[in-house]
LUMLOTOR-391287 format. One record per residue (C-alpha): residue in one letter; x, y, z. Coordinates in steps of 0.25 Angstrom, whole numbers, plus 5000, padded with zeros to 4 digits. Example, Ala and Ser with C-alpha at 12.3 -4.5 7.8 and 13.67 -1.06 7.14 Angstrom:
2
A504949825031 S505549965029 
//
This chain:
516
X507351765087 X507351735072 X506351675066 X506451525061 X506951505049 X506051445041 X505551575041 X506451655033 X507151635021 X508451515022 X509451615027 X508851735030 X509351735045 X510651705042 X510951785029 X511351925031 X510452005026 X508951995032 X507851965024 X507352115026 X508452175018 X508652185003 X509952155001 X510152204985 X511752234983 X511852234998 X512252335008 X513052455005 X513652535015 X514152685013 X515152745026 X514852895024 X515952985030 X515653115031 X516153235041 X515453225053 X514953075052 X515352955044 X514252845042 X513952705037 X512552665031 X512552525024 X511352515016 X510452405012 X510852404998 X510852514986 X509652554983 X508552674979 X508152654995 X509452625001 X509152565017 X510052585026 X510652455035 X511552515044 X511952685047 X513052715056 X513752845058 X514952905066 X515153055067 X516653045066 X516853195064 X517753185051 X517353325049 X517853385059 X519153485058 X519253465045 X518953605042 X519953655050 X521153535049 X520753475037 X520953345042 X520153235047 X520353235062 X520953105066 X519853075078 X518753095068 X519652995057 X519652895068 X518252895070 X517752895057 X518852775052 X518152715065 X516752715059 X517152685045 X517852545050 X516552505059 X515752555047 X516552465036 X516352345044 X514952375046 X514852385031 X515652245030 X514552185040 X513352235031 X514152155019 X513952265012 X514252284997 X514852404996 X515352515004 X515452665002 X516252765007 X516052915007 X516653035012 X516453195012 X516953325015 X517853285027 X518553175022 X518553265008 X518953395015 X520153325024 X521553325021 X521653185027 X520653125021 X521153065010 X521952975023 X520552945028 X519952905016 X521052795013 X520752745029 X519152735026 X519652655012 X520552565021 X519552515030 X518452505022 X519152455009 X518252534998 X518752684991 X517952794998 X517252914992 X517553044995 X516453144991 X516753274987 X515853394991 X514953374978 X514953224979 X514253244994 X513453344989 X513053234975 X512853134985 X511953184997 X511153254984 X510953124979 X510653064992 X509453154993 X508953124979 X509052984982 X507953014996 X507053104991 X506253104977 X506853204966 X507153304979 X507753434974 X508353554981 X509653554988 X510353464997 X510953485007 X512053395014 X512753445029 X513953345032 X514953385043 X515953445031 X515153495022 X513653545017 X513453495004 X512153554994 X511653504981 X510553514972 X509553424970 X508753424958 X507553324956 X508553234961 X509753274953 X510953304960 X511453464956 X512553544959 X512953554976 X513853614984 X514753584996 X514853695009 X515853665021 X514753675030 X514653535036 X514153535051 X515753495056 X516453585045 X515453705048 X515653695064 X517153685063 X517253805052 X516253895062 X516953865076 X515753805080 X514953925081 X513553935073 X513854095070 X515054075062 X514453935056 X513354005051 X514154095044 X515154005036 X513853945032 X513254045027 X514454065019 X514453945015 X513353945009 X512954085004 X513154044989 X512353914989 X511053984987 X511354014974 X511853874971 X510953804979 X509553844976 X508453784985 X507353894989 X506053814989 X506753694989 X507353574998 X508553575005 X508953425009 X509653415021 X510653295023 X511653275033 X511753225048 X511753355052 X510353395047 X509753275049 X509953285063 X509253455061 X508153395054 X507953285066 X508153405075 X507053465070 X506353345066 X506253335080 X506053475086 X504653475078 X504253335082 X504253285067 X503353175066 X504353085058 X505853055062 X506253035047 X507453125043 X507153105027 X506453185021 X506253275035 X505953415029 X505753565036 X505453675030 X506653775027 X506153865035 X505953785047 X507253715043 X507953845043 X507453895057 X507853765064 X509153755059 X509453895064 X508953855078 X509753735079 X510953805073 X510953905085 X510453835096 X511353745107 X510853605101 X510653545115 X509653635118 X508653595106 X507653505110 X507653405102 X509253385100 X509153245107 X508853205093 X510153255086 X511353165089 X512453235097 X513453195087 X512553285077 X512253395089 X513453485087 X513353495071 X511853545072 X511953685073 X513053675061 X512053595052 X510853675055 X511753805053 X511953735040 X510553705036 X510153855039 X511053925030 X510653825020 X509353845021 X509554015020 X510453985010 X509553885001 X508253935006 X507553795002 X506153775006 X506353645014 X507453565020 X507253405021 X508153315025 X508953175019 X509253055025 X510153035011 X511453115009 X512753065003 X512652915006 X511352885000 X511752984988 X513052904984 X512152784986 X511052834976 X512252864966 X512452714966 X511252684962 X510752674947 X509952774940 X508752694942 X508752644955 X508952804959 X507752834951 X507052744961 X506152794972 X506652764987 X505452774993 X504852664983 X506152584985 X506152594998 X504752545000 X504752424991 X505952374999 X505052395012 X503952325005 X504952205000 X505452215015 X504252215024 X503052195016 X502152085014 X502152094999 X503052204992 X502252144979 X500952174985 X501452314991 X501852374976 X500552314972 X500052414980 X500552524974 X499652534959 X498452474966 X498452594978 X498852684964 X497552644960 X496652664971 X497252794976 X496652814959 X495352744964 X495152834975 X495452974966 X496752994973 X497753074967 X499153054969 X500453144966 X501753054963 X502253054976 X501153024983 X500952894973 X502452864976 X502152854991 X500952774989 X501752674982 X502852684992 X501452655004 X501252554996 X502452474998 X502652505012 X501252465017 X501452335022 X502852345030 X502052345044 X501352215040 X502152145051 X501752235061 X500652205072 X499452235064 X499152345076 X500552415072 X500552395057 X500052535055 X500952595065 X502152515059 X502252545046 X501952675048 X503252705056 X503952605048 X503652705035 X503652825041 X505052795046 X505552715035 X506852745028 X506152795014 X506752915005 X506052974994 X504953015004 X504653135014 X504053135025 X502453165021 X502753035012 X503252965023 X501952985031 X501152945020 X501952805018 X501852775034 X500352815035 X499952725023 X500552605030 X499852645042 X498352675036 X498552535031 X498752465041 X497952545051 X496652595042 X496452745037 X496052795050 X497352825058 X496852855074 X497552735079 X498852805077 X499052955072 X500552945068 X501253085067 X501753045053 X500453095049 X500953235051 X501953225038 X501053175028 X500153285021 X498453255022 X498553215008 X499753115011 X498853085023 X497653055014 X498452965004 X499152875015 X497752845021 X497152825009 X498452715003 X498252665016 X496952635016 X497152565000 X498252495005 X497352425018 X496352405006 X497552334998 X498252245010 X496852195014 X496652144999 X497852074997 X498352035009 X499652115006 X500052004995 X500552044980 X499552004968 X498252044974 X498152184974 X498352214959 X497252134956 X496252224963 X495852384960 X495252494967 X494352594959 X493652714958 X492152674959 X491452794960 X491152834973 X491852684979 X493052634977 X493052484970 X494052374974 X494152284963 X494452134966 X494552054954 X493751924956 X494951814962 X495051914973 X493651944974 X493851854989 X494851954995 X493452064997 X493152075010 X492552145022 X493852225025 X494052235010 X493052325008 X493052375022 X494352435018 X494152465004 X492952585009 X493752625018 X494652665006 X493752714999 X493252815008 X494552865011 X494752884996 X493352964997 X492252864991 X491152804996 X491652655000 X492452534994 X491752424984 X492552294980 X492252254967 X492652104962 X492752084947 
//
């Protein structure tokens, strides 16, 4: 039942878009059609942290025979103009504001493709763009850069036409190079058999070393393909978090798996329950793939995007300076405008935990001040929780959240802040595997903002304007809450109580409110 409506604002029910939405230029909707699959993702708006509204795909197979025919087979056109009419009209339901239209190597590769462009045109009414091998290879560069912060090493990008590498450079796109080793193209080309599909890759990609330098490096993986490897794998080791960004193994663990899946019946692993069966029959392929590159390459870890070449041509739109913005901070903020009591009040908390984490003689690198900040804005999305869950909530809700810009260690350091302040610095009530990613220092760090962050909610009642006014100091061997005298009624009993325990966490002898 909705709730009454002197409740909500005068035409919230009725309008379209929900209160807990930020609406900006509106939703944009981007129909990728690529060789094995062809996809719709309508996002929020444009923006540093784009959220997704609505993802659908259909593996239409538009890949398929091209190699050999060079032509789109009629069965696979049908099924793929099917999905792009369904997909247009979704886009029309969304009311959103623009739509985009991109296509790769099998579209690009096919002598009828031209004919199939000008019938994606006619039903959706906007020009579609074609991308060469090196605008694919541009774009899913770019889409990395925009999910992970300055990344360098190479990416890595396995369609079902084509494989394409690039440079990445502190975040600048260099030079990249395409391969027809795309999981469809590369099955087709070996007969189906993972002998002779071993040596065309191998080939393939003899030269690329010299090229392509990544020893000691990271190879970013992206692609459906590899995804669904990485969540093989994910869930052959019981890996404690189901979060595909930022996933990352080691090469040579990497390199070892791959060869076991690549010449193994794929119905008899273990875990292959959690692999699509559309995806099934391409795995050995994709994991051929990832071996040779990694030979080839020799990178020292391989970690995998959720962003390829849709969020890349969606970073291209934006300005220089919204993409010198952070995504993890983005993203945040907008969790906090969306969820919390106070965003006000949760940015407040940023420069007054900086200077108690100071108070307390604890250093920081950057990044780990960065996640600070972004704990800070997330730690008062469970507030709607039952007070019994709170801690639990918000830790799946951040641990599982859709944040770039962040591994996994970070991840478990955002979700255990949240859940050390709401359920107190001691943690046998619950003993959440998440733990597992974070190191003893991260560890340390999230109990300690935690235990700030109780200190900070219990003085101001999660509202803006009251925190600033108060300071926490070194004071010798006890930490000094200063309360100027307006506020001097908001010391109390579970104040202080909380306020010692601070303090010895930090390593000092107790807590001392001070009222000036």
């Amino acid at each position: 039942m909705l709730p009454s409506r002197s409740y909500v604002a005068a035409g919230a029910l009725d309008g379209v878009h929900a209160p807990g939405r930020i609406v900006g230029r509106g939703p944009l909707a981007v129909i990728d059609i690529g060789s094995n699959s062809v996809r719709l993702v309508i996002y929020e708006r444009l923006s540093r942290a784009p959220t997704v509204l609505f993802n659908e795909k259909t593996l239409a197979g538009l890949g398929k025979g091209v190699a050999s025919t060079g032509r789109l087979g009629e069965e696979q056109v049908e099924k793929a103009l099917l999905a792009i009419q369904r997909f247009k009209m979704l886009a029309d339901v969304e009311r959103c504001v623009e739509l985009h239209i991109l296509a790769t190597a099998a579209v690009r590769d096919a002598s009828n493709g031209p004919e199939f462009i000008e019938r994606v045109e006619t039903i959706c009414g906007v020009p579609l763009t074609l991308l060469s091998g090196a605008d694919e290879a541009r774009l899913s560069a770019m889409g990395v850069a925009s999910g992970f912060i300055h990344p360098s090493g190479i990416v890595g990008d396995l369609g079902g036409g084509s494989l394409e590498l690039v440079r990445l450079t502190d975040g600048a796109v260099g030079e990249g190079r395409t391969f027809p080793l795309g999981g469809i193209r590369l099955e087709e080309a070996a007969g189906g058999s993972i002998k002779k599909a071993e040596k065309i890759a191998a080939e393939a990609l003899a030269d690329a070393a010299a090229e392509m330098i990544c020893e000691g490096q990271t190879f970013y993986a992206v692609g459906g393909t590899w995804r669904s490897l990485a969540r093989l794998h994910m869930f052959e080791i019981g890996y404690p978090l189901h979060v595909m960004h930022g996933y990352e193994i080691e090469a040579d663990e990497a390199l070892e798996f791959a060869r076991t899946v690549a010449r193994t019946d794929v119905s008899s692993i273990d875990q292959i329950g959690v692999v699509s069966k559309s995806r099934r029959n391409l795995l050995p392929f994709g994991a051929l793939v990832l071996e040779k590159v990694i030979e080839t390459l020799k990178p020292a870890r391989v970690v995998l995007s959720a962003l390829g070449v849709r969020e890349g041509h969606l970073f291209e739109l934006l300005s220089e300076a919204e993409r010198n913005e952070d995504p993890l901070l983005e993203a945040a903020a907008e969790l906090a405008y969306l969820r919390s009591r106070s965003p006000r009040h949760a940015e407040e908390l940023i420069d007054w935990t900086a200077e108690g984490f100071k108070a307390l003689g604890v250093l920081e690198t950057a990044e780990e001040a960065r996640l600070r900040a972004a704990g800070c804005l997330v730690s008062d999305l469970g507030w709607r929780a039952h007070p019994d869950y709170r801690g639990e909530q918000s830790l799946n809700l951040i641990a599982h959240g859709a944040f770039t810009g962040i591994d996994h260690p970070g991840r478990a350091y955002l979700a255990l802040s949240a859940y050390f302040r709401h359920v107190g610095i001691v943690d046998e009530a619950l003993s959440p595997r998440i733990r597992e990613l974070a190191s003893t220092r991260l560890k340390g760090r999230a109990r300690l903002l935690g235990a700030m962050l109780r200190l900070a909610y219990m003085l101001s009642a999660s509202m803006p304007g009251i925190v600033p006014q108060t300071r926490l100091e070194s004071g010798g061997d006890n930490l000094r809450l200063i309360l100027p005298s307006a506020l001097a009624g908001l010391d109390g009993e579970r104040v202080r109580k909380r306020l010692s325990q601070l303090a010895k966490l930090g390593g000092l002898m107790d807590g001392i409110v001070v009222i000036e």
